[in-house]
Structures are given as C-alpha cells and as structure tokens.
C-alpha positions, 0 to 999 in steps of 0.5 A, a space after each residue: 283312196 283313188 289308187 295304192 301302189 308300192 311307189 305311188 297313192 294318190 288320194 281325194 280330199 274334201 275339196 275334190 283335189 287329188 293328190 299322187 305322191 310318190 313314195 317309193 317302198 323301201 328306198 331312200 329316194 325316189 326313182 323311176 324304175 319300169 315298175 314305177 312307170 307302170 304304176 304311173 300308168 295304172 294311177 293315170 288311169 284311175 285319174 282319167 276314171 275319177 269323176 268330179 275332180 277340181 284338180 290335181 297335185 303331185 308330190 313326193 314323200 321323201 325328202 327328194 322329189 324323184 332323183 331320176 330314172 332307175 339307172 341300175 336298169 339302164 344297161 338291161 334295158 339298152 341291150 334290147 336294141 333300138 326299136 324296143 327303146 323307141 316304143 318304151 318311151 312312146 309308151 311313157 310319153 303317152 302316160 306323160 301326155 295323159 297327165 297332161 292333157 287332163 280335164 283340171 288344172 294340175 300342179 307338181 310341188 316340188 320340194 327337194 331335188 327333181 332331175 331327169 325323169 323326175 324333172 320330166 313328170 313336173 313338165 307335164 303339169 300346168 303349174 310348178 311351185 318349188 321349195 326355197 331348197 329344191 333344184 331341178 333339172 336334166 343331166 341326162 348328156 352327163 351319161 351319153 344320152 338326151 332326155 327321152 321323156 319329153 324334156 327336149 320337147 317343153 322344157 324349151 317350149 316353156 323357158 325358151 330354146 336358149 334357155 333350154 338349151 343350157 339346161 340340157 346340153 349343160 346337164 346343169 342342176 338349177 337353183 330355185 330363183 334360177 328356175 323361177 327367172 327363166 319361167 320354169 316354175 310359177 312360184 318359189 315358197 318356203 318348204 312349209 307352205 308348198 302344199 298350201 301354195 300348190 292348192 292355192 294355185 288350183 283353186 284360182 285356176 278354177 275360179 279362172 284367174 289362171 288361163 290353163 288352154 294356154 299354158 297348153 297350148 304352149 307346151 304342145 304346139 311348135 317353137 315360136 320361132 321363125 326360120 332366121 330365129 331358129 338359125 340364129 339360136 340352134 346353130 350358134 349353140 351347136 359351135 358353141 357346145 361342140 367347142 366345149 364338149 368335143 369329138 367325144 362327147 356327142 350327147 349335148 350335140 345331139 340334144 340341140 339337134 333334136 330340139 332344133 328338129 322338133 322346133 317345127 312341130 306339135 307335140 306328138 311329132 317331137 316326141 318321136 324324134 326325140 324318142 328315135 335319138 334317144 334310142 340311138 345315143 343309148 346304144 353308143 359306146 360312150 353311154 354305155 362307158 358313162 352309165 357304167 361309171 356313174 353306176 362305180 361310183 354310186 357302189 363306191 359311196 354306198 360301200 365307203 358309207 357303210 364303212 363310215 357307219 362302222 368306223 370309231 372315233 380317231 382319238 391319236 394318229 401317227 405318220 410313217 416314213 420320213 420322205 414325202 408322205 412323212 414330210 407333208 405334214 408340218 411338225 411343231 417343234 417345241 421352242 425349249 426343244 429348239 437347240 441354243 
C-alpha cells in the first residue's frame, strides 16, 4: 500500500501501476471536502516518492465517480474573504498540477458521475476512459460561481473554447459519446472493462504508441487561437450566453471572461485568473443565495427519503371535499347506477 487514507488508498500492483481510488468512509458518494483535498495532497506526495512506477490509474469505490466539491462548506469557506479564497485554490491547483506533471503516463476510469471538482481531478490525467453510463462535467455557474480547480483553463484547451464554453456556461452534465465526439475522453467502454480499458492504455503509452509530451503540451500551453479567432468565439458566446442568463446571472459571463483572459497564457498564469474570479464570484449575493438553495434542497430530499423509508403501503384512498381539489380526480360511475 503506497498511501491509506479515510477517503483516498492507493496501492501498487505487480506490474508497478498505482492505483488511487476514492472511497470517501462513511458516505454514500464521493466528494471533495478540505480533508479529502488534504489527502489528496499527502497521496500526491507519496506518488511523487514512489520509485519505478509505470503508470497511474484513478478511480472510484462508489457507485459515482466524485459528485463535486463538498458544498455544505461552501459558505464557511466563502465568509473567509477573498484573499484566503485565492490562496485555497492555489493550493489545489499545485496538488492538481503534481499529478499532472508526473514522470508516467496516467489515466482517470470514470465509471459513474463526475462533476465539478470530480471533473476537474480527471482533467489532470493524460487519458480518460468513461463507462457507457458515466456522465461528467462542470455545473459550478448553477451556484453563481465558475470552476476553480482548473476547469476554465483545460477543459478548453482539450475540447476547444466553443465546445468548453457550452459546457461550462451551460452547466450541463454530458453523456458519455457526448464527451468522447468533443475529445473529452479517449474511450467509452462497458462498465465491466473500464480497468482492463484504463491498464490497457497505460501499457501502450509505455510502449510509446501514445505520445503523452503532447497531450501535455496541450493542456499547459496557450489556446491555439489567434486574435480574430478568440474575437470571433469569446465574444459572440459572451451575447449569446448573456441573452439567455440575463442581468442576474453573471456567473456564466464571468467563466467565458476568464477563458478568454487565460486563452493567451501557459498554465500556471490561467489558474490565477481563474482562482482571482473564483474568489470574487463566491463573494456576491447571488452565490451565496444559490449555494443556499441548492443546500434546501438537498435537506428537503434527504428528509422526504427518510419519510419515503417509513412509510407503508396505500392500500385505499379517499378524496374530501367537492369543489376543485375533489373535482380533479374523475370518478366512474357504475352504468347500472347511471339513472333511466
């Protein structure tokens, strides 16, 4: 066992591929709380320590793959202010980037849902396999904020601005033959073979039919795009997107902005602009009111599923009153009691 953790183990097999797999203790689901970022550090750490590995897979123990950041923190953590928000996901985004850039090739198998911060660990691999039932992607503008983990800065660098764009300003959760026609996973298998599918990978990128520099390369250099280009896509997506969300909805504005200011730049530069907006979305009313929402209605379905547990089987039912609650439901009447 290369690390153990409460939510993350990761261990070496014989052919010397080290496999993190998250499996958050005493939850249904994965998530991405401080201390799960925190062992994500540690496990990072250990992998950089590791001598002689060929390769490293990441996957999940649960039934999801990582649903999201752990958002029942999100207001403890915004009330810090805006400079402790800005180093927090600095801090992520250099464990994000130690993943990245480690010395073998890697491979996230995704096998059920991926969004958010979930979406955003599998962006830092070199390849992505995805289940037949899987979907990923980034609904951070859904709570008045943009991703802040490194999604504005490859997502669009791997599937194209356009394509990145309607991802993330549309907060979309994406199929997986959705993901695999845009580029954003390399292979889309049945559930049963994603680990065969994702070794499979790492072996032929060892054997160097798979050119892992430039996959890099790719995610940690500037947008491929020239100045008329960037003109073109940023800001006919800017009145586009603004048409739709409207004066008070700013968050999917501000995700085209900071994909359009980081289009220019190598990696390291991106993620400062997008962890300075992040920062400054997660302090405005309207996040605060939608993070506040989200979490009612998570409470509200947790409470109705308790009651569904307890509840016994309707075996007869009844309808009072005789105006427009009674009169709703149609009643059969009988033919023989029909008068003559």
């Amino acid at each position: 066992m290369i690390y153990q953790g409460n939510a993350i183990s990761m261990a070496r097999s014989d052919d010397d591929i080290a496999t993190l797999t998250f499996d958050l203790q005493g939850e249904s689901v994965n998530k991405l709380s401080s201390a799960v970022i925190k062992e994500l550090g540690e496990a990072a750490q250990a992998l950089n320590a590791e001598h002689g590995l060929n390769g490293l897979i990441i996957a999940s123990g649960k039934e999801a793959f990582i649903v999201g950041a752990d958002i029942t923190e999100f207001h403890q953590l915004f009330d810090k202010g805006q400079d402790y928000l800005v180093e927090m996901n600095l801090k992520v985004h250099e464990i994000f980037n130690a993943i990245e850039d480690l010395p073998f090739p890697t491979v996230t198998a995704i096998n059920g849902l991926a969004l958010g911060g979930g979406c955003e660990v599998l962006l830092t691999t070199d390849f992505r396999v995805m289940s037949e039932k899987a979907k990923i992607g980034l609904p951070e503008t859904k709570l008045g904020i943009i991703p802040g983990w490194g999604g504005c800065v490859r997502l669009p660098r791997m599937i194209g601005a356009d394509n990145a764009i309607e991802w993330i300003a549309g907060g979309t959760e994406n199929r997986a033959d959705a993901a695999l026609k845009v580029g954003a996973v390399d292979a889309v298998v049945p559930q049963d073979d994603l680990l065969d599918a994702a070794a499979d990978i790492l072996h032929r990128a060892n054997a160097g039919e798979l050119d892992i520099e430039a996959r890099r390369n790719e995610k940690k250099s500037a947008l491929k795009l020239n100045a008329i280009e960037q003109m073109m896509v940023f800001e006919t997506a800017k009145g586009y997107v603004a048409g739709k969300a409207g004066p008070h909805y700013p968050a999917p504005i501000e995700a085209i902005k900071v994909i359009q200011k980081g289009a220019g730049e190598e990696r390291e530069r991106a993620q400062q602009i997008e962890a300075n907006t992040f920062a400054r979305m997660a302090l405005t009313d309207v996040a605060f009111n939608l993070v506040g929402l989200f979490m009612n209605d998570q409470l509200v379905k947790k409470k109705g599923s308790g009651y569904e547990k307890q509840s016994q089987p309707v075996k007869q039912t009844a309808v009072l009153g005789a105006g427009i609650m009674g009169a709703v439901l149609p009643i059969k009447v009988p033919p023989r009691a029909l008068p003559s």
